[in-house]
C-alpha distance (Angstrom), angle and dihedral (degrees) to the residues before:
residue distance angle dihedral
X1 . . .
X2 3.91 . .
X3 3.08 120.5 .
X4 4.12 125.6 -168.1
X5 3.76 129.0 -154.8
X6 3.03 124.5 -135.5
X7 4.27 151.9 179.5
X8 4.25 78.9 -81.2
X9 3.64 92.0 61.1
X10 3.94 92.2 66.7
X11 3.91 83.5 47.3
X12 4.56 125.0 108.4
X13 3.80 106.1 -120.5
X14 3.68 112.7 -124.9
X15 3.94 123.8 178.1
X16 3.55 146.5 72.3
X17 4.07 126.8 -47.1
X18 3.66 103.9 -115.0
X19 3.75 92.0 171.7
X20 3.85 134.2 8.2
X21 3.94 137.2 -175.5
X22 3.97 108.9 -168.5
X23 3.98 114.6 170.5
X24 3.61 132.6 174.0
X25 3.98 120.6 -147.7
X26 3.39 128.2 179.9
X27 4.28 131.4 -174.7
X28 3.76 125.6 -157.3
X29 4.01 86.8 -139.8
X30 3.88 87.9 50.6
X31 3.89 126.0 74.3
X32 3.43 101.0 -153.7
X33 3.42 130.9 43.2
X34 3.70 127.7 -114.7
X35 3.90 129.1 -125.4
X36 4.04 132.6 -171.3
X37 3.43 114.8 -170.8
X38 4.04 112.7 -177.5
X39 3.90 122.3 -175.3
X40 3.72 139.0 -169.6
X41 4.17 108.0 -150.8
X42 3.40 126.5 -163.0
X43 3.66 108.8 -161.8
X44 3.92 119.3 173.1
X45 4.05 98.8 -89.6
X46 3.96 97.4 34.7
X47 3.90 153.3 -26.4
X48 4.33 114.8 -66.7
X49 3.91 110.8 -154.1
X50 4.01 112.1 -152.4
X51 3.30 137.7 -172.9
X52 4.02 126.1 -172.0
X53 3.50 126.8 -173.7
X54 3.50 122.5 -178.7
X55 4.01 148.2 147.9
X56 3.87 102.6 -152.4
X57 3.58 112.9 114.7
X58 3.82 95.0 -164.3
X59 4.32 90.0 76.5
X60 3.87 100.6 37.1
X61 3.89 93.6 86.3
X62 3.71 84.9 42.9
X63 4.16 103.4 53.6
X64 3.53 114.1 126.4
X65 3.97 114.5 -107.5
X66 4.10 136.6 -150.8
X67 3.84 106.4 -60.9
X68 3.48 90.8 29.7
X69 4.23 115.2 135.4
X70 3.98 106.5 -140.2
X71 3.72 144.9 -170.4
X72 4.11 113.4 -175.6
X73 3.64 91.1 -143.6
X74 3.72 92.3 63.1
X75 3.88 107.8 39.2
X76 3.45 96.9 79.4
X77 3.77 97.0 -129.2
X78 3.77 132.7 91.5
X79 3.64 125.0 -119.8
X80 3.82 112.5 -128.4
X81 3.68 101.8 -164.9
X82 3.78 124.9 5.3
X83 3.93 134.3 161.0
X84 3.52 133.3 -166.9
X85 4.07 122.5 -138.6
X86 3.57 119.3 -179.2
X87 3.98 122.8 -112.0
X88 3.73 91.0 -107.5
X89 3.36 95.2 40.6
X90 3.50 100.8 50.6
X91 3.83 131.6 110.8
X92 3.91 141.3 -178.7
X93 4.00 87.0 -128.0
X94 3.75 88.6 68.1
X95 3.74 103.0 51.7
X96 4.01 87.5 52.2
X97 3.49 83.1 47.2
X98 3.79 92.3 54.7
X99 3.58 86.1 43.0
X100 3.77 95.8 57.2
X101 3.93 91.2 43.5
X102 3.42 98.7 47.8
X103 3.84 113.6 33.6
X104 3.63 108.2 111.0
X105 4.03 125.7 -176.3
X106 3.57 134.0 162.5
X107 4.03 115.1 -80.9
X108 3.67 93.3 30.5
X109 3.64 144.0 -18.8
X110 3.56 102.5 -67.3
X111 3.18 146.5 -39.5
């Protein structure tokens, strides 16, 4: 799968959470515990794909959940990955896709 950047990528998502993945992981070797947070945004022109990672305890009772209106510059977290696909272009194949790719837990990269 190829995928291109473009002007977009540089863009804030804004929109509703039409889909979201949030899991928790923790390892006895590791301090901290790990969270991935993966989201499906539909925004007026198009679908955003997002990926968080993070380690900070303080945010994960605070992630936004499915249903959930957002606007990047105002959650308070920092998407790691994200890619925009147009609403015509867009397919249910590509967010599992995303999923696949960019789930991340620790011991391995997913499940």
């Amino acid at each position: 799968m190829t995928t291109t950047v473009s002007s977009r990528a540089f863009q804030f998502v804004r929109g509703k959470i039409i889909d979201a993945q949030v899991k928790v992981s923790v390892d006895a070797t590791r301090p901290l515990p790990l969270v991935c947070a993966l989201y499906a945004v539909e925004s007026a022109d198009g679908v955003w794909l997002c990926a968080y990672y993070g380690a900070n305890r303080s945010v994960f009772d605070f992630l936004p959940q499915k249903g959930a209106g957002i606007e990047e510059t105002q959650l308070g977290i920092a998407f790691r990955s994200k890619r925009f696909i147009p609403k015509d272009q867009y397919r249910p194949e590509q967010w599992e896709e995303f999923k696949k790719l960019n789930f991340m837990a620790y011991g391995g990269h997913g499940d």
